[in-house]
C-alpha distance (Angstrom), angle and dihedral (degrees) to the residues before:
residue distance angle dihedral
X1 . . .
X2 3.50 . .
X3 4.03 98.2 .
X4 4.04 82.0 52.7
X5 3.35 93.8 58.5
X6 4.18 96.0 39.8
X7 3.90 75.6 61.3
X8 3.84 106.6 47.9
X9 4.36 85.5 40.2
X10 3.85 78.2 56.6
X11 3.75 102.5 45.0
X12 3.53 92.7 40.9
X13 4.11 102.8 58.0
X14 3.71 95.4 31.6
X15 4.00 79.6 77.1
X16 3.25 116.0 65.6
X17 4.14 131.1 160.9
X18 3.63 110.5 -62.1
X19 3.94 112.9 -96.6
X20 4.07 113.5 -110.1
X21 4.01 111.3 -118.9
X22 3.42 118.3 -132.6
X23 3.88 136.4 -168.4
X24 3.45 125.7 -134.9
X25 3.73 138.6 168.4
X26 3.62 120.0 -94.7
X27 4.50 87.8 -133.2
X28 3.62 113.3 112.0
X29 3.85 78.8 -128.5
X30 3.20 96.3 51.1
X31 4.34 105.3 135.7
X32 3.94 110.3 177.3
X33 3.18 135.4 51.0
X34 4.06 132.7 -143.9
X35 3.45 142.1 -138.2
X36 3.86 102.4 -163.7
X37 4.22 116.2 50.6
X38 3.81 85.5 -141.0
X39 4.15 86.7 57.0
X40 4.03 105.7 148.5
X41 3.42 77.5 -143.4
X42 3.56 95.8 73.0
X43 3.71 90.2 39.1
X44 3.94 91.7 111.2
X45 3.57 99.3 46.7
X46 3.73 104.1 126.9
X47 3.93 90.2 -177.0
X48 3.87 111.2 60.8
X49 3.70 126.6 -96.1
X50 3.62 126.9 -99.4
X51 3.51 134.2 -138.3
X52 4.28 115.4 -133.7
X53 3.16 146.3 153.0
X54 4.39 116.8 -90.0
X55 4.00 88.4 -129.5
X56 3.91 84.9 48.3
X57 3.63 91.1 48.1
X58 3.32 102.0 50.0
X59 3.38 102.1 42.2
X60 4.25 86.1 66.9
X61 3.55 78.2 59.9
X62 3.91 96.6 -102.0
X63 4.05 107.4 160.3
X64 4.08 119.1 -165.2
X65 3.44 115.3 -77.7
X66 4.31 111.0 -107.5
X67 4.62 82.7 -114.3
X68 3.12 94.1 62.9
X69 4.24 101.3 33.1
């Protein structure tokens, strides 16, 4: 009884909610980031976009880009 529980503690937090993917521009002054790929916001980026997590983004300070808000 206790080993099945262990297991369904286990199962149950190794899934959490799945993690919101952002886009961001690959510019080390890069300053929003995007929901959509096809953003116009990201329509100048000259240095390819990049795929992250939101958590990830925002905590470099990224904010959500004024298309998408």
């Amino acid at each position: 009884m206790k080993y099945t529980l262990l297991l369904l503690f286990v199962f149950l937090t190794s899934f959490g909610p799945p993690e919101t993917k952002v886009y961001i521009c690959g510019s080390t002054g890069a300053k929003k980031y995007h929901f959509t790929e096809s953003c116009r916001g990201l329509s100048s980026c000259s240095h390819g976009t990049v795929k992250t997590s939101l958590k990830q983004a925002q905590g470099l300070g990224l904010t959500l880009c004024g298309w998408e808000d």
